[in-house]
N, C-alpha and C positions, 0 to 999 in steps of 0.2 A: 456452683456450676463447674468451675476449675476442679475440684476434686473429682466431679463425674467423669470429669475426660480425663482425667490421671489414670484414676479405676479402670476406664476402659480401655485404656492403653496397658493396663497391666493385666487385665483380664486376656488380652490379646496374646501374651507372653508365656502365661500358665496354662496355654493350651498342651496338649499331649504333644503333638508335633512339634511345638516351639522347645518345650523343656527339655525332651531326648538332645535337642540341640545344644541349648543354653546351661543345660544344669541346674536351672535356677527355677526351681518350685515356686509355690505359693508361697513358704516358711521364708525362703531363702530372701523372695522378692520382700516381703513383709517386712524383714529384718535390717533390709539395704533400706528401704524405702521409708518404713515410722520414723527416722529423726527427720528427716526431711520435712514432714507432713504433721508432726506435732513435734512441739518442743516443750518440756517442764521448763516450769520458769525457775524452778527452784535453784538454789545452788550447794543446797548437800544432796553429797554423793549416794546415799541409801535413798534418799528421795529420787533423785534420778534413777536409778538402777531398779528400782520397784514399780517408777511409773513406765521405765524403757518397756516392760514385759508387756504390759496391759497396754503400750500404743500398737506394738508390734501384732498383740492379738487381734485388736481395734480393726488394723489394717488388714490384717490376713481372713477378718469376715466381711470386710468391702469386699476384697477382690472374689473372696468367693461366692458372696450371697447380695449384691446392689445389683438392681437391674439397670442394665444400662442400655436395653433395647431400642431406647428409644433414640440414641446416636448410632443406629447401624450404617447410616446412608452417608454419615463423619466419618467413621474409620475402617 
């Protein structure tokens, strides 16, 4: 449930209006926001850096394709 109202707070943000503002795309939000929201546990470096891509995509198809309709009346 935390994750859905993350999403929708960042669905909020990649709107057309917000981003002319912000700068910060889906890509951009996705990239700031994956270590946040997954961590490899790993501690080599090529394990991290291979799984960094695939969280980063991970995130950038929440924010663009979870529906989160059903908190409109939250934010």
């Amino acid at each position: 449930m935390v994750l859905c109202y993350l999403i929708r707070f960042l669905q909020v943000f990649v709107q057309p209006a917000n981003v002319t503002i912000t700068k910060m795309d889906v890509s951009n939000l996705a990239m700031v926001m994956a270590p946040n929201c997954l961590r490899c546990e790993s501690d080599d470096p090529r394990i991290i850096f291979e799984n960094t891509r695939k969280e980063m995509s991970f995130i950038r198809v929440l924010i663009q394709h979870l529906d989160t309709s059903f908190m409109e009346a939250v934010l």
